[in-house]
ZAMI-292807 format. One record per residue (C-alpha): residue in three letters; chain; x, y, z. Coordinates in steps of 0.02 Angstrom, whole numbers, plus 50000, padded with zeros to 5 digits. Example, Ala and Ser with C-alpha at 12.3 -4.5 7.8 and 13.67 -1.06 7.14 Angstrom:
<zakols>
ZAKOL,ALA,A,50615,49775,50390
ZAKOL,SER,A,50684,49947,50357
</zakols>
This chain:
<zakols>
ZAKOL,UNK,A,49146,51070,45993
ZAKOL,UNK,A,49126,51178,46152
ZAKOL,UNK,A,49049,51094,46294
ZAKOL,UNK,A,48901,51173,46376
ZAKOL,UNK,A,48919,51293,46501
ZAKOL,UNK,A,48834,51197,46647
ZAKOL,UNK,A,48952,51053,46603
ZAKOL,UNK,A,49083,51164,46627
ZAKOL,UNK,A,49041,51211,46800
ZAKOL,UNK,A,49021,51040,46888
ZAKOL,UNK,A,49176,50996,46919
ZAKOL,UNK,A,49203,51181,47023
ZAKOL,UNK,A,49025,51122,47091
ZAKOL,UNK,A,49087,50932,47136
ZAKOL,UNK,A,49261,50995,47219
ZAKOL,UNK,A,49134,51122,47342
ZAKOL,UNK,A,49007,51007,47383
ZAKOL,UNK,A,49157,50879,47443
ZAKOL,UNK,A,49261,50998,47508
ZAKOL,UNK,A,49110,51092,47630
ZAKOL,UNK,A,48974,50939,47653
ZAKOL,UNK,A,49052,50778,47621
ZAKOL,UNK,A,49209,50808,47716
ZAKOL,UNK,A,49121,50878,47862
ZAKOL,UNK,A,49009,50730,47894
ZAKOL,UNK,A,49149,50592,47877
ZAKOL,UNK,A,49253,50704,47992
ZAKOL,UNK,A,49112,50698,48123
ZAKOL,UNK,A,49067,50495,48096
ZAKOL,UNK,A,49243,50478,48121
ZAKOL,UNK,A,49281,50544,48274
ZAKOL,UNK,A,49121,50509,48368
ZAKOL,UNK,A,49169,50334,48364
ZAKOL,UNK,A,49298,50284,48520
ZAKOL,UNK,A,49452,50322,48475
ZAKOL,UNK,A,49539,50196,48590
ZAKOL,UNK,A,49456,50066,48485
ZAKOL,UNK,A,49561,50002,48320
ZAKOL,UNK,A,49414,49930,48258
ZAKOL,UNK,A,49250,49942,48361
ZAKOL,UNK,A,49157,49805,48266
ZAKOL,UNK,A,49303,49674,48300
ZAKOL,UNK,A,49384,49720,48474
ZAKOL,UNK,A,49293,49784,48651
ZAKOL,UNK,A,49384,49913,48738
ZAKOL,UNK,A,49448,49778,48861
ZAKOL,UNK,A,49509,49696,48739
ZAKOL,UNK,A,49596,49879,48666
ZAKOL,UNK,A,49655,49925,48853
ZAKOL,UNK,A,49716,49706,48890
ZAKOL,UNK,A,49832,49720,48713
ZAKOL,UNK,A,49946,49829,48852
ZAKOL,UNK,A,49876,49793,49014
ZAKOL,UNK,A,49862,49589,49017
ZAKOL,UNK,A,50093,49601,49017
ZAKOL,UNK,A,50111,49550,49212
ZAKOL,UNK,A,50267,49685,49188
ZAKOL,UNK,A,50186,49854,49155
ZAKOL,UNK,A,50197,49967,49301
ZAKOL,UNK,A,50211,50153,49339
ZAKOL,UNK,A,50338,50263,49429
ZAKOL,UNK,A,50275,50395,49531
ZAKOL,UNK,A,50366,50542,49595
ZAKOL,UNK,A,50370,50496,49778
ZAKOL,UNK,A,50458,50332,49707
ZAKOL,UNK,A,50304,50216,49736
ZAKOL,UNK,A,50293,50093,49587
ZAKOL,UNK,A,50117,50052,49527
ZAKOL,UNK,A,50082,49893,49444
ZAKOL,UNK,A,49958,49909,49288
ZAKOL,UNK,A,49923,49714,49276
ZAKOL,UNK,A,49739,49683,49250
ZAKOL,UNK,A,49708,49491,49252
ZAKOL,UNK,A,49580,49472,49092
ZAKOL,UNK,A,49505,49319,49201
ZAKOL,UNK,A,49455,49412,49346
ZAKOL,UNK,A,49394,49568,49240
ZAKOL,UNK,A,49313,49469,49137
ZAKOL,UNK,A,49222,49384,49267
ZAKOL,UNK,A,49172,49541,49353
ZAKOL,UNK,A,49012,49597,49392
ZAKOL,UNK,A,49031,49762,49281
ZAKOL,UNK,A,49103,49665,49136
ZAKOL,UNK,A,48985,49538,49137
ZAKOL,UNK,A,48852,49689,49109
ZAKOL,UNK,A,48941,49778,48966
ZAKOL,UNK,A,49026,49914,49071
ZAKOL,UNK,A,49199,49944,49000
ZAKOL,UNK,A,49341,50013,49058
ZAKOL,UNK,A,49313,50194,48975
ZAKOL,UNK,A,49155,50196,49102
ZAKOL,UNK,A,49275,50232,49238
ZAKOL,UNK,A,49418,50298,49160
ZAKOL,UNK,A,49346,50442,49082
ZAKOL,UNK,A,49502,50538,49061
ZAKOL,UNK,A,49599,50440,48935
ZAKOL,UNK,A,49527,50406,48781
ZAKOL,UNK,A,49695,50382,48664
ZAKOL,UNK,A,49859,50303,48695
ZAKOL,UNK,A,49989,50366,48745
ZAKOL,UNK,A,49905,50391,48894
ZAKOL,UNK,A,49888,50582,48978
ZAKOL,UNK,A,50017,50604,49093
ZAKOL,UNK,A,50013,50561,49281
ZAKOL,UNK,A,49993,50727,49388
ZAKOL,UNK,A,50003,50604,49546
ZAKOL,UNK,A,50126,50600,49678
ZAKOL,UNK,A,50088,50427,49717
ZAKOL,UNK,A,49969,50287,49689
ZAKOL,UNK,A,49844,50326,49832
ZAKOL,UNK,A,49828,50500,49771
ZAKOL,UNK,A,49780,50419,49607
ZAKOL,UNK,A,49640,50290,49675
ZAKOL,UNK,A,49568,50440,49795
ZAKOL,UNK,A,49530,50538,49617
ZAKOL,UNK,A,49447,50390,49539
ZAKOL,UNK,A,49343,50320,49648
ZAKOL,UNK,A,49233,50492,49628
ZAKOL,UNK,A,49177,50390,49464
ZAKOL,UNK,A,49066,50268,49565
ZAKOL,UNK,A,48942,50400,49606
ZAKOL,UNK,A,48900,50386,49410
ZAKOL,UNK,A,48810,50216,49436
ZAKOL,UNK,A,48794,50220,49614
ZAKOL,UNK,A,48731,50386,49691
ZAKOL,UNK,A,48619,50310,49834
ZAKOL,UNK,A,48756,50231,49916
ZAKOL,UNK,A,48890,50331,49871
ZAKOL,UNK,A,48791,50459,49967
ZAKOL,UNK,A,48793,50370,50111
ZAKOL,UNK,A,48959,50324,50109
ZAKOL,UNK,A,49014,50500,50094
ZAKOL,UNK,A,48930,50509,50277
ZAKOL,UNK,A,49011,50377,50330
ZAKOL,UNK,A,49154,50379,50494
ZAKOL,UNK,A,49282,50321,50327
ZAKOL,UNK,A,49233,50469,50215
ZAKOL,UNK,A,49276,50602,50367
ZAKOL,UNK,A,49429,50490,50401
ZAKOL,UNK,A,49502,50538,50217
ZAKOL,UNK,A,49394,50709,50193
ZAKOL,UNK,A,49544,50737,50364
ZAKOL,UNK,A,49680,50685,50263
ZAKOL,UNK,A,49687,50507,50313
ZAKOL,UNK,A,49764,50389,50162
ZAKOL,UNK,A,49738,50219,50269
ZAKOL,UNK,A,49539,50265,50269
ZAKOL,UNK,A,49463,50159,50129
ZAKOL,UNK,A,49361,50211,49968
ZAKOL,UNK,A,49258,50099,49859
ZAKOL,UNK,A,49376,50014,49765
ZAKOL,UNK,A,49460,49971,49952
ZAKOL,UNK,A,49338,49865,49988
ZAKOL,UNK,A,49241,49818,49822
ZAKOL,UNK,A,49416,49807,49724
ZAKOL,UNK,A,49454,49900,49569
ZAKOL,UNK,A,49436,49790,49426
ZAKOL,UNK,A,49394,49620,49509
ZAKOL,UNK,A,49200,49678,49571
ZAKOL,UNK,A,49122,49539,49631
ZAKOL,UNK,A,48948,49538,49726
ZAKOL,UNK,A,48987,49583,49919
ZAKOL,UNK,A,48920,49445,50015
ZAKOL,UNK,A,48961,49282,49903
ZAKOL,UNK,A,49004,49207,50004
ZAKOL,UNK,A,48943,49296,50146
ZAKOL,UNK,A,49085,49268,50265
ZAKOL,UNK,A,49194,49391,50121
ZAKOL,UNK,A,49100,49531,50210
ZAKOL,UNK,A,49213,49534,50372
ZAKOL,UNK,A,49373,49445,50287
ZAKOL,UNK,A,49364,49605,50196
ZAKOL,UNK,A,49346,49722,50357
ZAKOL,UNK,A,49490,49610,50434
ZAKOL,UNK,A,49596,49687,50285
ZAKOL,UNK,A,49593,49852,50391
ZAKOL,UNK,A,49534,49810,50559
ZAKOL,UNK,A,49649,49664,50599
ZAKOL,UNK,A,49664,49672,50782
ZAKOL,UNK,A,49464,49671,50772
ZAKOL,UNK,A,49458,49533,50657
ZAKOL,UNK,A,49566,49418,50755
ZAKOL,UNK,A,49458,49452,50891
ZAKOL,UNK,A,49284,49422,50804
ZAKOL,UNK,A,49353,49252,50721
ZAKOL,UNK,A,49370,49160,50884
ZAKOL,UNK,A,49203,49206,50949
ZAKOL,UNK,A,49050,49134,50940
ZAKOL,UNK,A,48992,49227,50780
ZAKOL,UNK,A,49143,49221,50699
ZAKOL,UNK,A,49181,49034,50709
ZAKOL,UNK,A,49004,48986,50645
ZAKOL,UNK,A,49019,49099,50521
ZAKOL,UNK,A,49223,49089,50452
ZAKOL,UNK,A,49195,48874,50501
ZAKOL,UNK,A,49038,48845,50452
ZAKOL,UNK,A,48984,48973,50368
ZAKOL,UNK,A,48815,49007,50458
ZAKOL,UNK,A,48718,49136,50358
ZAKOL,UNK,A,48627,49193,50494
ZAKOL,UNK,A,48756,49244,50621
ZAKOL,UNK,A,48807,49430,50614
ZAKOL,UNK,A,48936,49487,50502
ZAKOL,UNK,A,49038,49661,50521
ZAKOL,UNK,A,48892,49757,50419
ZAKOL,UNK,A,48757,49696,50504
ZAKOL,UNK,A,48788,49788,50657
ZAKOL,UNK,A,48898,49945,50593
ZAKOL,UNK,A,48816,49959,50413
ZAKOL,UNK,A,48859,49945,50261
ZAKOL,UNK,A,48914,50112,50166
ZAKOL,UNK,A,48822,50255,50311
ZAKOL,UNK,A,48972,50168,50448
ZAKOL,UNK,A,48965,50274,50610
ZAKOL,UNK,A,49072,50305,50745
ZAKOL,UNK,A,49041,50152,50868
ZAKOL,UNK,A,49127,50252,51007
ZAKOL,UNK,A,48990,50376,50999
ZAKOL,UNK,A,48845,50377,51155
ZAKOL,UNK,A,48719,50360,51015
ZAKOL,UNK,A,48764,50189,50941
ZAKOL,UNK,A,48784,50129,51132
ZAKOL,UNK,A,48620,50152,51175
ZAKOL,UNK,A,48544,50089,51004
ZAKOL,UNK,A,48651,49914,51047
ZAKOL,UNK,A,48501,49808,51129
ZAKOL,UNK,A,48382,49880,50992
ZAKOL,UNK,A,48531,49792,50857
ZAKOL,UNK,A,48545,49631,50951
ZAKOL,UNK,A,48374,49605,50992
ZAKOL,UNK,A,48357,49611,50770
ZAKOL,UNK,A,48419,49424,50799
ZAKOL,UNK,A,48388,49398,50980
ZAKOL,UNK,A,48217,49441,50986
ZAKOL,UNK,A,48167,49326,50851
ZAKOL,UNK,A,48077,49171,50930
ZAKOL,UNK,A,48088,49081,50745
ZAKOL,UNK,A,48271,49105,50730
ZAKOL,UNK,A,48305,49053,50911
ZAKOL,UNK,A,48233,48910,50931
ZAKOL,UNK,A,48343,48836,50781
ZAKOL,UNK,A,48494,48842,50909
ZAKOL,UNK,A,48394,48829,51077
ZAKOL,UNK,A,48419,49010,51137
ZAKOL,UNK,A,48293,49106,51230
ZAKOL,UNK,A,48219,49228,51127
ZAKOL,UNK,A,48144,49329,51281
ZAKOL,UNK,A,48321,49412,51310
ZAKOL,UNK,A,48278,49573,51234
ZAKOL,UNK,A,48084,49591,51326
ZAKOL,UNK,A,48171,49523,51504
ZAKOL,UNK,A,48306,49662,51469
ZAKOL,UNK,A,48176,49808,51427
ZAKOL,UNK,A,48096,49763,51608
ZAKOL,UNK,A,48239,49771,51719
ZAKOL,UNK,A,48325,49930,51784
ZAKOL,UNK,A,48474,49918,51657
ZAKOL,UNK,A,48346,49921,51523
ZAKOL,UNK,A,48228,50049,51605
ZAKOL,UNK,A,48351,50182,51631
ZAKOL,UNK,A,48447,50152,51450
ZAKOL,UNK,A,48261,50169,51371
ZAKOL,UNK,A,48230,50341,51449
ZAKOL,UNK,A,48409,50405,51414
ZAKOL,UNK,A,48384,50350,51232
ZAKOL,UNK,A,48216,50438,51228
ZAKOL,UNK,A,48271,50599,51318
ZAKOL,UNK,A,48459,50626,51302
ZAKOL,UNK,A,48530,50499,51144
ZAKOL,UNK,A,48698,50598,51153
ZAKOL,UNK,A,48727,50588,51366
ZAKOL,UNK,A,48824,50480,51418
ZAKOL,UNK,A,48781,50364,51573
ZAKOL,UNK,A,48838,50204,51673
ZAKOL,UNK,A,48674,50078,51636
ZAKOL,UNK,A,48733,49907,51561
ZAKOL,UNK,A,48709,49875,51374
ZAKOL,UNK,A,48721,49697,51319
ZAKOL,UNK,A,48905,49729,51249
ZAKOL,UNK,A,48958,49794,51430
ZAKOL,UNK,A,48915,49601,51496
ZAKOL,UNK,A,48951,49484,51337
ZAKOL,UNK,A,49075,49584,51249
ZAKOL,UNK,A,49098,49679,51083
ZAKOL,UNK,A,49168,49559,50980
ZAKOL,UNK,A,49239,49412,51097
ZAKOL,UNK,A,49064,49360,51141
ZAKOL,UNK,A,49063,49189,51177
ZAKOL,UNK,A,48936,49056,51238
ZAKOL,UNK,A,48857,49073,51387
ZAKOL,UNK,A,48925,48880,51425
ZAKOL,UNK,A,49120,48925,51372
ZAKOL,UNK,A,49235,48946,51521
ZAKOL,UNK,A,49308,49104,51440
ZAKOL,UNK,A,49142,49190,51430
ZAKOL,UNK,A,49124,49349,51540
ZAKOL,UNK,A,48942,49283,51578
ZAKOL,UNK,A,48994,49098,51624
ZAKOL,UNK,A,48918,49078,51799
ZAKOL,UNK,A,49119,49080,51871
ZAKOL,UNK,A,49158,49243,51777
ZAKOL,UNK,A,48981,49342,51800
ZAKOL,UNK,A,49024,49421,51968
ZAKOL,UNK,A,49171,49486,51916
ZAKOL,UNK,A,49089,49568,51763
ZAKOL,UNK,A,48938,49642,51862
ZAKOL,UNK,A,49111,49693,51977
ZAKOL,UNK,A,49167,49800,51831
ZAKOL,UNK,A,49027,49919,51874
ZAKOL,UNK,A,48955,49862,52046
ZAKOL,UNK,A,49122,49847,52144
ZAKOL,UNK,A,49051,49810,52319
ZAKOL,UNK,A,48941,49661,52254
ZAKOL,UNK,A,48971,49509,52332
ZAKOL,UNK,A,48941,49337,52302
ZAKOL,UNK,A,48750,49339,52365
ZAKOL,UNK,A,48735,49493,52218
ZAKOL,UNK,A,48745,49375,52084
ZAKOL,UNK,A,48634,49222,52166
ZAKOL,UNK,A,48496,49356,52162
ZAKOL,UNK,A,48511,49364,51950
ZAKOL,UNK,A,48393,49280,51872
ZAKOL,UNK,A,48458,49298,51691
ZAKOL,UNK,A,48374,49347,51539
ZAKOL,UNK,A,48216,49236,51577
ZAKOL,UNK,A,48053,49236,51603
ZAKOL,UNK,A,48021,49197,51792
ZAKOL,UNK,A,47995,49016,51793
ZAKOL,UNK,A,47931,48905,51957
ZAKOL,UNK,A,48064,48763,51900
ZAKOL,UNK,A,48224,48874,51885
ZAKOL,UNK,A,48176,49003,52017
ZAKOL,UNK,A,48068,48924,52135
ZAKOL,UNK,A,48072,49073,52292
ZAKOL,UNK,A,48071,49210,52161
ZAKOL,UNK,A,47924,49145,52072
ZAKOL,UNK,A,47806,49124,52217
ZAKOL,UNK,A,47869,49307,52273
ZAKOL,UNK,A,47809,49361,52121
ZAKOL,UNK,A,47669,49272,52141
ZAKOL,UNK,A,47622,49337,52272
ZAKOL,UNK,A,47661,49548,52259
ZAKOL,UNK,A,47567,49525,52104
ZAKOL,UNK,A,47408,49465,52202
ZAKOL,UNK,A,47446,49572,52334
ZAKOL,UNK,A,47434,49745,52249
ZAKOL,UNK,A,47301,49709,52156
ZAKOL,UNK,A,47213,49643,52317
ZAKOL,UNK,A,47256,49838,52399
ZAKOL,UNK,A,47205,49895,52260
ZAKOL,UNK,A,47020,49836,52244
ZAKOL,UNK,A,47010,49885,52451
ZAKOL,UNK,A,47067,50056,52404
ZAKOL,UNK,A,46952,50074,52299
ZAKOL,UNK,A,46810,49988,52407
ZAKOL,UNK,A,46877,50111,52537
ZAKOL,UNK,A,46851,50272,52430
ZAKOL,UNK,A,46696,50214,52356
ZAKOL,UNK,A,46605,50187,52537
ZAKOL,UNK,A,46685,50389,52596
ZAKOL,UNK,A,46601,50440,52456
ZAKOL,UNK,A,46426,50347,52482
ZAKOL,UNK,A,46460,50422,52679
ZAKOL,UNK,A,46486,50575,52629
ZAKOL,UNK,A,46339,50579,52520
ZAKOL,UNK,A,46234,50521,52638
ZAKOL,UNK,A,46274,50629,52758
ZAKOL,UNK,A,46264,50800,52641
ZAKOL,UNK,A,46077,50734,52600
ZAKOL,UNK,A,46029,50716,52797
ZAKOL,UNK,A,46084,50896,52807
ZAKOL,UNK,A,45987,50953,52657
ZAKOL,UNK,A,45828,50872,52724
ZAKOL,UNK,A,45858,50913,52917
</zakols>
């Protein structure tokens, strides 16, 4: 018996509908899922990219003959602060998706960190913003392969938060600037902060920023210094917990260092002139106590640092200093009652000036209405 027509056309039907629909769609499913992963619902892409990359002997050649090592310890990524927020390696590494690998179009391994640390700005525009205005972007924007990126200073796998603890802010500048670093550890910052680890002495970012770093050569950033260490010097609450005088900045602003740097930084930022910033007397990154024997402002070392721009002072020049204090009748006895008195005294000519002017003009009155009635 002959089967029915539509019977006969089902399987041509079938063999279409798999063929144009069903084939399509599995095609799709399939590769829309990651295609680095063997088995997404088992095994994270770290633990796809650590099958090769946890073998302490996989490295790279390059063509300059630089050797890259491809280790990633799985206990520091996995401790990371990206890991430990679901951000896999493919978040970065955008450009392989498939093993083997794409090949390297790198001459060496700087030229290969330079082109990925453009991925940061995915996550982090803000402050990869600033960093591209930084004195280190125009560094490498000239060529410059020494001048760090992110990874640099953040690390490429390893992230960790910046600042825990805080003293990894400068050991990490110290990478770079060594002969700086050296410098900063034996001061007074340094050592409370590398000893001790003080959180509230200055660190490298507090006073050159974090990712916007300027030159600190420039006229601009000179004649901002008093206004950056007056942000802890200035701060009576912070002061007194060490017994420091928290009147430096105000005392400063009054006398004719800080008059003249006020009204350069008001009318000409970008000129340079001679008026003392508190670096030019304490020092950039020695500063030391005023008590230590090596300080430049130790009372047997100031006259040679007010020397360095007044060369004809002599011993009386210093005696007439009365530091970064308030005038005070037990420390500056002859000063005090001076001031004492010229502060009396002028508003004493004052009030008779004005007596005076007050009595023409009652004269002259007088007289003008003598005149009108005569």
């Amino acid at each position: 018996m002959a089967k029915p027509e539509s019977f006969a056309v089902m399987p041509c039907v079938a063999f279409k509908f798999t063929i144009f629909v069903l084939v399509p769609i599995f095609a799709v499913l399939s590769f829309s899922q990651p295609v680095y992963a063997r088995d997404s619902s088992q095994e994270t892409t770290e633990d796809y990219c650590l099958s090769c990359h946890a073998d302490p002997d996989l490295d790279l050649n390059f063509p300059d003959g630089e050797t890259l090592f491809l280790y990633i310890s799985p206990e520091a990524l996995s401790h990371s602060v990206h890991s430990s927020l679901g951000i896999e390696c493919i978040a970065c590494h955008t450009d392989i998706r498939s093993y083997p690998h794409p090949p390297v179009e790198f001459n060496n391994p700087r030229e290969l960190a330079q082109s990925y640390f453009q991925a940061c700005q995915k996550c982090h525009s803000d402050l990869f913003a600033e960093a591209m205005d930084s004195i280190h972007a125009a560094a490498v924007e000239q060529g410059s392969d020494s001048a760090p990126i992110c990874t640099d200073c953040h690390t490429a796998h390893a992230v960790q938060a910046p600042d825990e603890p805080r003293s990894q802010i400068s050991l990490t500048c110290g990478e770079c600037h060594t002969e700086v670093f050296d410098v900063y550890r034996d001061s007074v910052h340094g050592a409370a902060l590398l000893e001790a680890e003080n959180p509230d002495v200055p660190v490298c970012t507090d006073c050159h920023g974090v990712h916007a770093i300027q030159d600190p050569t420039a006229v601009a950033f000179r004649v901002e210094t008093p206004e950056l260490c007056a942000g802890c010097h200035a701060d009576p609450e912070l002061m007194s917990q060490y017994g420091l005088n928290s009147d430096v900045y105000s005392t400063y602003q009054l006398s004719w260092h800080g008059v003249d740097v006020t009204v350069y930084q008001a009318r000409w930022p970008n000129l340079w002139h001679s008026s003392a910033v508190c670096t030019d007397c304490h020092g950039v990154h020695n500063i030391l106590s005023s008590s230590d024997p090596q300080s430049s402002v130790h009372p047997d070392n100031l006259l040679g640092t007010c020397q360095q721009c007044h060369p004809g002072a002599g011993p009386q020049f210093v005696g007439a200093w009365t530091g970064h204090t308030q005038i005070d009748l037990q420390r500056n006895p002859y000063v005090f009652y001076t001031d004492i008195f010229y502060r009396y005294f002028a508003y004493l000519v004052l009030m008779v000036s004005a007596i005076y002017v007050l009595l023409q003009i009652l004269r002259a009155t007088v007289v003008r209405v003598r005149r009108s009635l005569g």
